[in-house]
Every structure is written in structure tokens, then in C-alpha cells.
N, CA, C and O atoms as a MOPAC input file, in Angstrom:
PM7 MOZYME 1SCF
protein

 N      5.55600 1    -1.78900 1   -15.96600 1
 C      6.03700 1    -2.67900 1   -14.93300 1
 C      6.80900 1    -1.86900 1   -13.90800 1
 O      7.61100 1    -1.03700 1   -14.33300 1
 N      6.63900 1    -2.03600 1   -12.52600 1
 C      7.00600 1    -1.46400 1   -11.86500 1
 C      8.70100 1    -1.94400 1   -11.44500 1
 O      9.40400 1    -2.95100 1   -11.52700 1
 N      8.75700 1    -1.22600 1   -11.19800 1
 C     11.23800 1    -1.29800 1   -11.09400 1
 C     11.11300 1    -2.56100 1    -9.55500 1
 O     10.15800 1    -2.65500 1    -8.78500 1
 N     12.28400 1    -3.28800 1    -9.53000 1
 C     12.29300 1    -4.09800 1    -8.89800 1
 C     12.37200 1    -3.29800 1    -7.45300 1
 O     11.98700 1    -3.97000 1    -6.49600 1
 N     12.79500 1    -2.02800 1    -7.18000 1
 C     12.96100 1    -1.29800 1    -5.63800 1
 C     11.64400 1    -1.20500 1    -5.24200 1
 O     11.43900 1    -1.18300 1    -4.02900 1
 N     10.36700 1    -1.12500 1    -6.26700 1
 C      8.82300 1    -0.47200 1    -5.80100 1
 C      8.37300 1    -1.71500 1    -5.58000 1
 O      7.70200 1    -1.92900 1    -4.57000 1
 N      8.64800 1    -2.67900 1    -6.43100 1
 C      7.93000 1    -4.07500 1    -6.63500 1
 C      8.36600 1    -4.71700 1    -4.86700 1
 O      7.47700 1    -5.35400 1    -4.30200 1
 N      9.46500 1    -4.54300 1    -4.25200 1
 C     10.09600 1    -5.06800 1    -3.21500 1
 C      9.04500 1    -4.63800 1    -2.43600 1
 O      8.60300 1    -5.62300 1    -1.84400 1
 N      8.42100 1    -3.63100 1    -2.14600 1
 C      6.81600 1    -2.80600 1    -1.48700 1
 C      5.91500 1    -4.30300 1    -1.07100 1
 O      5.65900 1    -4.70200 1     0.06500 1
 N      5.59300 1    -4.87500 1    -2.23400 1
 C      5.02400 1    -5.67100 1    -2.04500 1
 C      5.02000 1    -7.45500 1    -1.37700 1
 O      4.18700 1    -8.27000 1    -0.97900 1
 N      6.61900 1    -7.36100 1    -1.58800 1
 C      7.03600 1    -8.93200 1    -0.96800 1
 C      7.62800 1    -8.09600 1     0.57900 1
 O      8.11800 1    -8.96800 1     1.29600 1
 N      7.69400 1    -6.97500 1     1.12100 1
 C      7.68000 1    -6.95500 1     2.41800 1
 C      6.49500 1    -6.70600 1     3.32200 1
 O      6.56100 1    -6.26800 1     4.47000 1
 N      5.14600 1    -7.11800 1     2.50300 1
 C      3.70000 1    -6.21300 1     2.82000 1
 C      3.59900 1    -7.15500 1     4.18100 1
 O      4.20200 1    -8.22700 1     4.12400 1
 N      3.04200 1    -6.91000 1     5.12700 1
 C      2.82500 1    -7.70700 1     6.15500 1
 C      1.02500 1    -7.89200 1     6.29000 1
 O      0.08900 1    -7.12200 1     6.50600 1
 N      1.16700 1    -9.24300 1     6.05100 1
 C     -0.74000 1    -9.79500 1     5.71200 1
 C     -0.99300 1   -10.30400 1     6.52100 1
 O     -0.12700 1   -10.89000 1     7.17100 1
 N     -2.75600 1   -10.33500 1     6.99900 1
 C     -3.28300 1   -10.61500 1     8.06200 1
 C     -4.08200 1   -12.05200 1     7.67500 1
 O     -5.24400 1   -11.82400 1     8.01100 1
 N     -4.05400 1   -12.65600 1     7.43600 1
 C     -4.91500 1   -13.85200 1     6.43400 1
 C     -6.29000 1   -14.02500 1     7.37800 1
 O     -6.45600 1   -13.88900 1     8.59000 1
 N     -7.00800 1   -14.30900 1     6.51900 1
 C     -8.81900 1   -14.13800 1     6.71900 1
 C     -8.49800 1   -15.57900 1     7.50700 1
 O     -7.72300 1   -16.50400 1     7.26400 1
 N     -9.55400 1   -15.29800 1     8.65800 1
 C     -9.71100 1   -16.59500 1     9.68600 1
 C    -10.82900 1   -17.35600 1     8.74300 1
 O    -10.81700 1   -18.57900 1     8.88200 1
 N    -11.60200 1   -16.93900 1     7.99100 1
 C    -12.14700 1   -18.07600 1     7.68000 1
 C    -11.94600 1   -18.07600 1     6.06900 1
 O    -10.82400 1   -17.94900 1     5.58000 1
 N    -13.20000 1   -18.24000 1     5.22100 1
 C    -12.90000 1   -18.36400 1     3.52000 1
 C    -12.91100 1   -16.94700 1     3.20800 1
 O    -13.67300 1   -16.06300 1     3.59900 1
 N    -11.68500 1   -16.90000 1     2.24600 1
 C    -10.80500 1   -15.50200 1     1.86800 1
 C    -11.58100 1   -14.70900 1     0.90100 1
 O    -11.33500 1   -14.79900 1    -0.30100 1
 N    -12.59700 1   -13.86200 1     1.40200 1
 C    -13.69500 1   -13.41100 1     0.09700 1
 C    -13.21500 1   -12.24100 1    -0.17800 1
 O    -13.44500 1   -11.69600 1    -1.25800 1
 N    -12.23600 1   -11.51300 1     1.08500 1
 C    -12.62000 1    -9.61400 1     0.68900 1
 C    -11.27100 1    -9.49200 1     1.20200 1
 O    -10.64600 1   -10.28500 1     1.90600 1
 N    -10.83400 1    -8.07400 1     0.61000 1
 C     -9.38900 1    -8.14700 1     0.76000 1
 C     -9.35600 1    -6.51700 1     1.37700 1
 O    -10.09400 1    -5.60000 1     1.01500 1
 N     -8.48900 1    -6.47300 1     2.20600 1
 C     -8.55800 1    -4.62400 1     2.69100 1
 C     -6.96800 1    -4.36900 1     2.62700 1
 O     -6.27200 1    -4.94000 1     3.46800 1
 N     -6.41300 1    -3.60400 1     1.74600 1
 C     -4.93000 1    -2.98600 1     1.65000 1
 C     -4.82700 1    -1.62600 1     2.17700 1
 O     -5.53600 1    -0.65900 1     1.89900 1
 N     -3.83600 1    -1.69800 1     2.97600 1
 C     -4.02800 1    -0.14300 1     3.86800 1
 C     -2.72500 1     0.52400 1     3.56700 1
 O     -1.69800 1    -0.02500 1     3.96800 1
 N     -2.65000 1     1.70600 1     2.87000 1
 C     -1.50100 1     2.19900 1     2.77400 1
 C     -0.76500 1     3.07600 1     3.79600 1
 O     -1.47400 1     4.05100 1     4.04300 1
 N      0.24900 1     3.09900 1     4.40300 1
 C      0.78200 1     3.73200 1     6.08100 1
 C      1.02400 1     5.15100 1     5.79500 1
 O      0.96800 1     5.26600 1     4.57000 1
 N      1.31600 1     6.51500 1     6.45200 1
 C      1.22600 1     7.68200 1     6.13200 1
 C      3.03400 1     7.88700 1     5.68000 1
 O      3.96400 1     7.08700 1     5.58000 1
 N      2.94000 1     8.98200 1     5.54100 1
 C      4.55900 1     9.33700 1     5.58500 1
 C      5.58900 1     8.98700 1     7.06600 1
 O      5.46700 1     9.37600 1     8.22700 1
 N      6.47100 1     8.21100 1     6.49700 1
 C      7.64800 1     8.33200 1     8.07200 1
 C      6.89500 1     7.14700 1     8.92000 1
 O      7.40800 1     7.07000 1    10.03600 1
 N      5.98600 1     6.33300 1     8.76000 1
 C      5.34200 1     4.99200 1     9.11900 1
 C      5.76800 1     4.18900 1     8.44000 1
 O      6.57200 1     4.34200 1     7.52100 1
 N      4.91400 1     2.51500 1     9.08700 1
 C      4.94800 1     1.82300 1     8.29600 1
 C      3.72800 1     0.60000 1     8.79000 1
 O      2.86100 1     0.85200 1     9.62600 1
 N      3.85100 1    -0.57100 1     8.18100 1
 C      2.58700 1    -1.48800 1     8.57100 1
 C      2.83100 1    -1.56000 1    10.21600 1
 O      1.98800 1    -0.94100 1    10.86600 1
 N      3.74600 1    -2.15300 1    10.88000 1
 C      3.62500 1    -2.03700 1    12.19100 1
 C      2.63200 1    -1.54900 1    12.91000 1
 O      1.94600 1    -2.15800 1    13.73000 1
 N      2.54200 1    -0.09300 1    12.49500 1
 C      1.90600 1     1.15400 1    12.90100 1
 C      0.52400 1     0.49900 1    13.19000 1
 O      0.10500 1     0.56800 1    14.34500 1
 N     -0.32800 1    -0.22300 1    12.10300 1
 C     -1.68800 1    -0.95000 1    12.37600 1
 C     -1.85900 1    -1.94300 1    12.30300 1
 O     -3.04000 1    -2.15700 1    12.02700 1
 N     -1.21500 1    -2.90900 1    12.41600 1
 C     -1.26700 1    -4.11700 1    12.58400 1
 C     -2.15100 1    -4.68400 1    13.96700 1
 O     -2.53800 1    -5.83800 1    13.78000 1
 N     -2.42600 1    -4.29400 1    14.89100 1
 C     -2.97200 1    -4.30600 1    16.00400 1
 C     -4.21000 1    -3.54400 1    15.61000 1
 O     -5.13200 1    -4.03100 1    16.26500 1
 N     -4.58000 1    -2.73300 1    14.96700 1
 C     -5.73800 1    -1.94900 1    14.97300 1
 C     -6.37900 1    -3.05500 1    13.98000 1
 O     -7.46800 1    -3.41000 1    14.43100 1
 N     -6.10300 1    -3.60600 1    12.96500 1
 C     -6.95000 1    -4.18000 1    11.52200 1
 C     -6.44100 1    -5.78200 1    12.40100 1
 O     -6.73600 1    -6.80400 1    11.78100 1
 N     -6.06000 1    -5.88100 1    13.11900 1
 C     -5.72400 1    -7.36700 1    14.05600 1
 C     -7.42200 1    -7.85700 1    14.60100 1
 O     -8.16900 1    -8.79200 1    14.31300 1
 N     -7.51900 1    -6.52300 1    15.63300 1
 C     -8.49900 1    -6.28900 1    16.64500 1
 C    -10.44300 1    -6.28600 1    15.75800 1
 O    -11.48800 1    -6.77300 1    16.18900 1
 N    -10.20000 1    -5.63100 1    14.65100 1
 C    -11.52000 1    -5.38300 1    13.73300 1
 C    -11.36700 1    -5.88900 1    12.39300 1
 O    -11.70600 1    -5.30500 1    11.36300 1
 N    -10.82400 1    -7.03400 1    12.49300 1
 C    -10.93200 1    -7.56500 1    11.02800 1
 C    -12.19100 1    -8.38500 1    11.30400 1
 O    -12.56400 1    -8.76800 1    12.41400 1
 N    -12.98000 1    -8.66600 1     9.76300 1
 C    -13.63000 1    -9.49200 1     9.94300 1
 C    -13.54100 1   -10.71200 1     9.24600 1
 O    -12.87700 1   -10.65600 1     8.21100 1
 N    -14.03900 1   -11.80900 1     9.54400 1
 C    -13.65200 1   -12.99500 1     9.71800 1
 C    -12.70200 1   -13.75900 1     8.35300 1
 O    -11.66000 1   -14.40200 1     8.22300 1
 N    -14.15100 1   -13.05300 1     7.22800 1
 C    -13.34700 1   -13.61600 1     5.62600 1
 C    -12.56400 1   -12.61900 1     5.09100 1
 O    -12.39800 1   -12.48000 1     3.87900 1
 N    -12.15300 1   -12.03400 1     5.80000 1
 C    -11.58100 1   -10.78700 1     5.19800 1
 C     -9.55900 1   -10.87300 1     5.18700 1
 O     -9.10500 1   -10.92200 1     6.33000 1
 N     -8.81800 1   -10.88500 1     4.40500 1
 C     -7.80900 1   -10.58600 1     4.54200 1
 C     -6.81700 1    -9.01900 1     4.86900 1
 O     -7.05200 1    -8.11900 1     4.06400 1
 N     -6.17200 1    -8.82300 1     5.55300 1
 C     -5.65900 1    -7.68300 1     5.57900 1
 C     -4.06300 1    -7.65200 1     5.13700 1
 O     -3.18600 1    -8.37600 1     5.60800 1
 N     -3.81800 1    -6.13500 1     3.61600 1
 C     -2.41000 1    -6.47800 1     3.41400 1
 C     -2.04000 1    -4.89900 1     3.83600 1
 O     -2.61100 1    -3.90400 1     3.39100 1
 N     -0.88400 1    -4.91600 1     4.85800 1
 C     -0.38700 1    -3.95000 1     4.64700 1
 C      0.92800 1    -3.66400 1     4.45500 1
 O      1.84700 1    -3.84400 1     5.25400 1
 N      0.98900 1    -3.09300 1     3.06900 1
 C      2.65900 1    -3.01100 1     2.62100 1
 C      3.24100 1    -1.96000 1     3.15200 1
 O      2.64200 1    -1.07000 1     3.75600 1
 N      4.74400 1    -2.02600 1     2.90000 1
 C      5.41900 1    -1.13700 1     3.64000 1
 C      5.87900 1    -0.15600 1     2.09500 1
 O      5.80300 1    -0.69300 1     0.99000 1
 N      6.27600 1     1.09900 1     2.23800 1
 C      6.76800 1     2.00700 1     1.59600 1
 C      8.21800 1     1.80100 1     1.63600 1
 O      8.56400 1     1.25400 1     2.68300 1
 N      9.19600 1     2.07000 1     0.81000 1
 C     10.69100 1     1.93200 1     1.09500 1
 C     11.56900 1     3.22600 1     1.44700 1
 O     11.58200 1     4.30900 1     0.86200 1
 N     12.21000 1     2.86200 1     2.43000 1
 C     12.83800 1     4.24500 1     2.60600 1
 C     13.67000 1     4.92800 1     1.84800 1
 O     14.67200 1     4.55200 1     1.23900 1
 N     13.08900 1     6.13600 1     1.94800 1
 C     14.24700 1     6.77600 1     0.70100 1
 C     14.74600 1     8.53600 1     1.25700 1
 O     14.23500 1     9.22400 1     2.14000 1
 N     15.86600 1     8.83400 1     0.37600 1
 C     16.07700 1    10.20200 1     1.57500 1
 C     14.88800 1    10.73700 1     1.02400 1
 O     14.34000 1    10.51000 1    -0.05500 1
 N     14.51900 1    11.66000 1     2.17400 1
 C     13.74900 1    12.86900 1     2.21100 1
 C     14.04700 1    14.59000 1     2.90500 1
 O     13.81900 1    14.56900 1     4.11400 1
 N     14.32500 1    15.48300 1     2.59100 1
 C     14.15000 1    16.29600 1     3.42800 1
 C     13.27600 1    17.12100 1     3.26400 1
 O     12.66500 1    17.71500 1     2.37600 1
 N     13.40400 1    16.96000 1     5.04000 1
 C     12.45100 1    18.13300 1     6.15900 1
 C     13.07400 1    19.08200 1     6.75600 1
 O     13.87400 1    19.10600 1     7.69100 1
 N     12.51400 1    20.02100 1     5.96300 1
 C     13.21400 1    21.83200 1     7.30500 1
 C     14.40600 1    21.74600 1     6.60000 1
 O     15.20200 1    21.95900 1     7.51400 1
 N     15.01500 1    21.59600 1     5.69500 1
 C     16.51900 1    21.72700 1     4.78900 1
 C     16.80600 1    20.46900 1     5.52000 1
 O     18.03400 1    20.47100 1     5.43000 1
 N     16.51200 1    19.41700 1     6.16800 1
 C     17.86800 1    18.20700 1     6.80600 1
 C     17.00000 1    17.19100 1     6.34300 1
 O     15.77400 1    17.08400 1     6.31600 1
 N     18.42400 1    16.10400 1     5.80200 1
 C     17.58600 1    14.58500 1     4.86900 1
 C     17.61000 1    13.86300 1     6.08200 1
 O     18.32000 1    14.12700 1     7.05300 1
 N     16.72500 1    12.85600 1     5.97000 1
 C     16.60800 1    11.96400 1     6.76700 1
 C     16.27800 1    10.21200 1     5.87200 1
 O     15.46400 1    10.23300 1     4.94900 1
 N     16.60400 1     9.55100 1     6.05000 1
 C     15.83700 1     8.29900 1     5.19400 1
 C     14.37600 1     7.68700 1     6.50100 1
 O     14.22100 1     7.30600 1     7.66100 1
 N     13.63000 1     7.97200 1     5.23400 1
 C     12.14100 1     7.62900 1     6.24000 1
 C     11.24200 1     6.90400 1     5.40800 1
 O     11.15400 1     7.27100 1     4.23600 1
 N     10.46400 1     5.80800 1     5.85500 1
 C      9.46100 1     5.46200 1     4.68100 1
 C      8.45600 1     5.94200 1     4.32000 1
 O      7.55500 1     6.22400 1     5.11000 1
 N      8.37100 1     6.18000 1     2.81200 1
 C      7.54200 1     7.28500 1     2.34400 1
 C      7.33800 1     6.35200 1     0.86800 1
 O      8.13800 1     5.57000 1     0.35400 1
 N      5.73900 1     6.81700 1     0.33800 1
 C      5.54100 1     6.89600 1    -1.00100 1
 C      6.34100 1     7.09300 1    -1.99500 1
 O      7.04200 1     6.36500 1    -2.69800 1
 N      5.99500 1     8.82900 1    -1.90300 1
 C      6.85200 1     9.98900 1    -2.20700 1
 C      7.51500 1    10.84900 1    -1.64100 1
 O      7.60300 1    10.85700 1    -0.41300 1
 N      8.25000 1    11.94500 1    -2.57600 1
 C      8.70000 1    13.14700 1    -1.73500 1
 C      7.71000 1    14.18200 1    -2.04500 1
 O      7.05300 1    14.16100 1    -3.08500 1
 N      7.57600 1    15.30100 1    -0.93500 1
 C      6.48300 1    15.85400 1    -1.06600 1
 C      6.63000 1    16.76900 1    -1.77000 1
 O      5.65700 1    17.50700 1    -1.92600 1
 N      8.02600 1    17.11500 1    -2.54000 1
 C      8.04100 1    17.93000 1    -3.58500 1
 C      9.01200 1    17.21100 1    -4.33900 1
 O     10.18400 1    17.58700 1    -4.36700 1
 N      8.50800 1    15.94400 1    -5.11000 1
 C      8.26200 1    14.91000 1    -5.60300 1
 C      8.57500 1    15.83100 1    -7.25700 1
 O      7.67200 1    16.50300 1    -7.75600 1
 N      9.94600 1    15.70300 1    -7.91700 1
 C      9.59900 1    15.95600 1    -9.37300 1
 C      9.86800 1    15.14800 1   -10.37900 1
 O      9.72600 1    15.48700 1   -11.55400 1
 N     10.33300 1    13.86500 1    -9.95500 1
 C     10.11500 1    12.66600 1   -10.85800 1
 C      9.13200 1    11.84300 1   -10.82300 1
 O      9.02400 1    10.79900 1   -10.17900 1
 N      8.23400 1    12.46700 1   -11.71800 1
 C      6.70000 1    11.63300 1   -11.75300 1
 C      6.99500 1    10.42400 1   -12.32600 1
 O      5.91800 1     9.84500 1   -12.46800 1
 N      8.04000 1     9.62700 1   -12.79700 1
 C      8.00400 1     8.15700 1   -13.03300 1
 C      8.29000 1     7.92900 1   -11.83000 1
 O      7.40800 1     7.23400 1   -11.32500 1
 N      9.34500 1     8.25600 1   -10.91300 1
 C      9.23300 1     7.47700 1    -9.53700 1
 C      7.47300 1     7.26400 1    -8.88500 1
 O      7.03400 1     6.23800 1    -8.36400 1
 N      6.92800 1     8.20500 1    -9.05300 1
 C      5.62300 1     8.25000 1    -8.49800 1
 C      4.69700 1     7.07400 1    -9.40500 1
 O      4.07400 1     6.24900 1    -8.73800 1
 N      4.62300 1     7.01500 1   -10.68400 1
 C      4.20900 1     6.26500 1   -11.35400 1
 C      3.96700 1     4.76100 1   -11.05700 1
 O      2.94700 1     4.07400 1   -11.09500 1
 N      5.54500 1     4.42700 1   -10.67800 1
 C      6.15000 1     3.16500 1   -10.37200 1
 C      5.51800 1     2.88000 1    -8.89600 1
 O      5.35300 1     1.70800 1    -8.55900 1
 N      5.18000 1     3.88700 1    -8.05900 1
 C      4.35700 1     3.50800 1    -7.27800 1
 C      2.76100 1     2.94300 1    -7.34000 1
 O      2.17100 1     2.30400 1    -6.46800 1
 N      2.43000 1     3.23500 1    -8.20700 1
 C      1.24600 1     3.45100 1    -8.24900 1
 C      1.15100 1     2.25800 1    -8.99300 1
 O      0.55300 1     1.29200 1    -8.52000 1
 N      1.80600 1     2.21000 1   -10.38200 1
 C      1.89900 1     0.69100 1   -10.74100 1
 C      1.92200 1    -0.25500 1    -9.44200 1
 O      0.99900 1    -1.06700 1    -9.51000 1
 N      2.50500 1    -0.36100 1    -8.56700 1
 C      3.02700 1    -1.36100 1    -7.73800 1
 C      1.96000 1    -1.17100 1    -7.39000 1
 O      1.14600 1    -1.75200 1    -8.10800 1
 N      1.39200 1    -0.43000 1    -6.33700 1
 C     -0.45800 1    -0.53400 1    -5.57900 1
 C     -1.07300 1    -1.30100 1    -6.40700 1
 O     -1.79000 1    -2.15600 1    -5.88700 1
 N     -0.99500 1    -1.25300 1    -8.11500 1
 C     -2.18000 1    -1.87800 1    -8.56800 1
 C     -1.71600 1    -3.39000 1    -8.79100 1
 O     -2.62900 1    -4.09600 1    -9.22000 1
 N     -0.86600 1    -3.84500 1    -8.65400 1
 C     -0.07900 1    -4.92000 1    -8.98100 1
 C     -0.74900 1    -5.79400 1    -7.89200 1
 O     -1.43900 1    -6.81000 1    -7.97400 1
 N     -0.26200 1    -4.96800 1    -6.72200 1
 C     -1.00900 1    -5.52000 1    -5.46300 1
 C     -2.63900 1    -5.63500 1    -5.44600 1
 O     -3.37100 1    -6.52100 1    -5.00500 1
 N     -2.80500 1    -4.91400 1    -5.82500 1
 C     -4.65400 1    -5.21000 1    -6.37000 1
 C     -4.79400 1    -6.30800 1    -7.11300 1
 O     -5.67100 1    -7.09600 1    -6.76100 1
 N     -4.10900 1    -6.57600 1    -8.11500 1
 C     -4.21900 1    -7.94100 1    -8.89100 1
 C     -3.73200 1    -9.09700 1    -8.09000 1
 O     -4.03600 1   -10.27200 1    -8.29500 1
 N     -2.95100 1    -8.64700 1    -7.16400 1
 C     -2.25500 1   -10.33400 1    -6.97900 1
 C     -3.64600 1   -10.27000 1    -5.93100 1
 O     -4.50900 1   -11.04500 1    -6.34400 1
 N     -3.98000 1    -9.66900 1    -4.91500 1
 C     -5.29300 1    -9.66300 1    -4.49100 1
 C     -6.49400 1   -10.44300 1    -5.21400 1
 O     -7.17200 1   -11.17900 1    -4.49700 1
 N     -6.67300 1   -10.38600 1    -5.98000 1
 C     -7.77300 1   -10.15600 1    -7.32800 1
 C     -7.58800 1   -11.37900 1    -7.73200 1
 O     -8.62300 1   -11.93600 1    -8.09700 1
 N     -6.50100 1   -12.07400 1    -7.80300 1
 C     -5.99300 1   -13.64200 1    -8.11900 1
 C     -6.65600 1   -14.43100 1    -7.50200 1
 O     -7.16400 1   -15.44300 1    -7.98600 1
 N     -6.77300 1   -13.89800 1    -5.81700 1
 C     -6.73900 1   -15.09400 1    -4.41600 1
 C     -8.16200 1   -14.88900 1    -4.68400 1
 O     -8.63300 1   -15.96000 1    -5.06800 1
 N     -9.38500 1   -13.60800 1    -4.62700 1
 C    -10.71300 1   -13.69000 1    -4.17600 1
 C    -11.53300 1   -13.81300 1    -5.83100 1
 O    -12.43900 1   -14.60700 1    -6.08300 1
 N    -10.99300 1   -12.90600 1    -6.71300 1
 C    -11.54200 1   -13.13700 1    -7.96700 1
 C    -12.48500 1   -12.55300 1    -8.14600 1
 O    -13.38500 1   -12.93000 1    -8.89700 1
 N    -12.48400 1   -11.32200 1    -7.38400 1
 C    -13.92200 1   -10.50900 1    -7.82400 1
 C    -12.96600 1    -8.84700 1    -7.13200 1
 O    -12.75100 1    -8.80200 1    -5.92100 1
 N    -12.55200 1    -7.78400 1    -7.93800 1
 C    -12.03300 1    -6.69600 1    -7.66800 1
 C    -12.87800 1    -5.91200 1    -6.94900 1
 O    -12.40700 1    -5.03400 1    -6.22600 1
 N    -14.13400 1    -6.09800 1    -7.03600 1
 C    -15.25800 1    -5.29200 1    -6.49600 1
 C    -14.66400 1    -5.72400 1    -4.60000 1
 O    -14.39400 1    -4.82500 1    -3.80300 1
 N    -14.60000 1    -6.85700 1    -4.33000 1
 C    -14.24400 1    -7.15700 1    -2.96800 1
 C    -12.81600 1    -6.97500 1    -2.62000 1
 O    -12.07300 1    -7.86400 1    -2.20500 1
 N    -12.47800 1    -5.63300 1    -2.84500 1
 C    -10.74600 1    -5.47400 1    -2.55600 1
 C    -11.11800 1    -3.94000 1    -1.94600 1
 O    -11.97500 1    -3.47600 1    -2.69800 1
 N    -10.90500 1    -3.29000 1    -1.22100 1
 C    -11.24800 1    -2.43700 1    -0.35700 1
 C     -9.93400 1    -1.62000 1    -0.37800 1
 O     -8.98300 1    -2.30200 1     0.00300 1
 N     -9.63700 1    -0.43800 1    -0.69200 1
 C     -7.87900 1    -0.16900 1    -0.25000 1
 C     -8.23900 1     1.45700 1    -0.18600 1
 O     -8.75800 1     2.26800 1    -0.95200 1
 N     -7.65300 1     1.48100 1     1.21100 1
 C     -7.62900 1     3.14800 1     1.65400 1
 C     -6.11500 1     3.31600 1     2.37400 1
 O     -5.22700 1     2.47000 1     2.26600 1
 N     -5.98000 1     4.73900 1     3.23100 1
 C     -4.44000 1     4.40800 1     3.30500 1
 C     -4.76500 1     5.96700 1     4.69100 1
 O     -5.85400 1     6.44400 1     5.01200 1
 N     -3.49000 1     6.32500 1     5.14800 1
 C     -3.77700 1     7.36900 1     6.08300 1
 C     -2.52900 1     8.61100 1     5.11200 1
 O     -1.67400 1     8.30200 1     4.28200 1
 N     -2.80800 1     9.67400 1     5.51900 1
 C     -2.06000 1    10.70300 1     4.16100 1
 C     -1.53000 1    10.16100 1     3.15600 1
 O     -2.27800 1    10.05600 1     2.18400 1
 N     -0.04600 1     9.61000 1     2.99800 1
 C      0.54200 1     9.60700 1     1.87200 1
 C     -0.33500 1     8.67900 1     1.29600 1
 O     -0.88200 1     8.64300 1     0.19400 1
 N     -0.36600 1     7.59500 1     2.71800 1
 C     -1.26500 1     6.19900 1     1.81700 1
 C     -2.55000 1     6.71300 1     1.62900 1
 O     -3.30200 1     6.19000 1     0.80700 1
 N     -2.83200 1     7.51700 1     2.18600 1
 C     -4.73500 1     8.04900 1     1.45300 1
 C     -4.50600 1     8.47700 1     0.52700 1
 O     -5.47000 1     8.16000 1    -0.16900 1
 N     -3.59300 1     9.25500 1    -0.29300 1
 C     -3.39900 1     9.84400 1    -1.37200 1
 C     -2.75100 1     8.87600 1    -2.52300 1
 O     -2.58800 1     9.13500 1    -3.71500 1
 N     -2.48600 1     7.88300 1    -1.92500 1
 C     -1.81900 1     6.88900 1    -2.90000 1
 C     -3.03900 1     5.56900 1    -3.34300 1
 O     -3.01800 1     4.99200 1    -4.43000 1
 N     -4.13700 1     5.26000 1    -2.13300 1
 C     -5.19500 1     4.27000 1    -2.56000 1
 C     -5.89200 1     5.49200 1    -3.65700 1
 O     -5.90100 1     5.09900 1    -4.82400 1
 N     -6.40700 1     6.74800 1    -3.46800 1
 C     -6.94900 1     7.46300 1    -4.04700 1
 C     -6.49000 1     7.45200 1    -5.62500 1
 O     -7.27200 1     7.16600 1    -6.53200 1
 N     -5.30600 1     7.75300 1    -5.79900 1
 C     -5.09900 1     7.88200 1    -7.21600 1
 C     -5.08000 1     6.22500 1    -7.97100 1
 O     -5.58000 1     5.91000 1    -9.05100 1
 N     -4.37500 1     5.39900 1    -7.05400 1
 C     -4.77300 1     4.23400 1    -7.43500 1
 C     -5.96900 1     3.83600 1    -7.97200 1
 O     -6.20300 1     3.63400 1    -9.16300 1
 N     -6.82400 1     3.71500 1    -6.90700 1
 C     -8.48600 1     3.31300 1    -7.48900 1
 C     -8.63700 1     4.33800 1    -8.42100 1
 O     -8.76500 1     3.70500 1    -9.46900 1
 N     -8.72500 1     5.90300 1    -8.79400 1
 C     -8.81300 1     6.07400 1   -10.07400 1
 C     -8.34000 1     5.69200 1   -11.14700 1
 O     -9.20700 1     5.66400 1   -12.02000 1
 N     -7.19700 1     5.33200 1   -11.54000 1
 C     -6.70600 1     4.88800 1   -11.90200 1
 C     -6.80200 1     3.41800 1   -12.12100 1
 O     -6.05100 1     2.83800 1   -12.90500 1
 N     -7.38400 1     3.03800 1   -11.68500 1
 C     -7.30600 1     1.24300 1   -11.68600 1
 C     -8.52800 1     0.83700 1   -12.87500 1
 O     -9.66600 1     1.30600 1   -12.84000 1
 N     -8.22200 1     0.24400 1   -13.51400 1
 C     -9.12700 1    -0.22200 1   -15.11500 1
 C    -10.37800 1    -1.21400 1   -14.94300 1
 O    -11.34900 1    -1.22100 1   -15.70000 1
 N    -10.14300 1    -2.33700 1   -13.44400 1
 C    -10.87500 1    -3.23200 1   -13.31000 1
 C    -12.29900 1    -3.00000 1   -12.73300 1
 O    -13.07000 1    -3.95000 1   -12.59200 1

């Protein structure tokens, strides 16, 4: 089970709801130092009709760059050495796949890619994912 700080990922996701009947679901994960904002206008403009769009946000956490922290939203850190923090992410992506998986009922129609961190985070996800 993912910790209530990763799980929060998902009740701030900002969703695009399918204009017509909700068959296919597309989760987009945002890169490092982004967030959904970032495409909301792009998956606005080319969604298609039955399609829902979720895109969650990452939580900010410190990071540093070049020796100086900054709090930015991120996955991970990129020299990341608590692999349960990372874990707990990844739990949470798939969590979000299920609550997905609830609304359309077929996992095959859940689509989830992401841009760096989030490409690297749908990636291990869908391996990872059992369904």
C-alpha cells in the first residue's frame, strides 16, 4: 500500500473526462520539475471522444541540482537511494491503473506513458503491473 504522501499523487491528478462513453483511459506521467498543467491543453486539443485523460501530479520534494536544493515536483531523486520511496511510487501509478480499471473494466484499454521521469515511471509500471 502506498504511504498516504504518494497516494495524495492521485487525489490531486487533474482528469479530462471522455466527452462521450468512457471506454479508454490515457494517464500521462509529467517529467521532472513539471507538472499536469504542463499538458493539459495538448491531451485537451487531441483527445478522443471516449477516451478519458488522467494526469497526476508528482509531489514536491527537496531535490538537489549542481550542490543547491530546491523543492520541485518530481517522481524521484535522480540519485534516488531509498528504493521504498521509489516503490511507493510505483505502487501509487498502479493504484491509479486500478481505480482506472474500475470506471472502463478492461486494463487492456488504459494507455499510460509519461515524458522522462514520467516515461520512466509508466515504463516500470506497466512492467510491473500483473493485469
Amino acid at each position: 500500500m502506498a504511504s498516504s504522501s504518494v497516494t495524495k499523487l492521485i487525489d490531486t491528478a487533474h482528469i479530462i473526462e471522455s466527452k462521450g462513453t468512457h471506454r479508454y483511459s490515457i494517464i500521462w506521467f509529467h517529467g521532472f520539475g513539471r507538472s499536469s498543467d504542463d499538458y493539459k491543453d495538448l491531451f485537451t486539443q487531441i483527445q478522443p471522444p471516449t477516451t478519458s485523460i488522467v494526469l497526476p501530479n508528482a509531489p514536491k520534494r527537496l531535490v538537489t541540482i549542481k550542490g543547491r536544493q530546491h523543492y520541485l515536483r518530481n517522481w524521484y531523486e535522480h540519485n534516488e537511494t531509498n528504493i521504498e520511496k521509489s516503490l511507493q511510487v510505483i505502487e501509487s501509478a498502479k493504484e491509479l491503473i486500478e481505480q482506472e480499471n474500475q470506471l472502463i473494466d478492461d486494463a487492456s484499454h488504459i494507455i499510460i506513458g509519461g515524458f522522462s521521469q514520467g516515461a520512466c515511471l509508466s515504463l516500470i509500471t506497466a512492467l510491473t503491473y500483473t493485469r
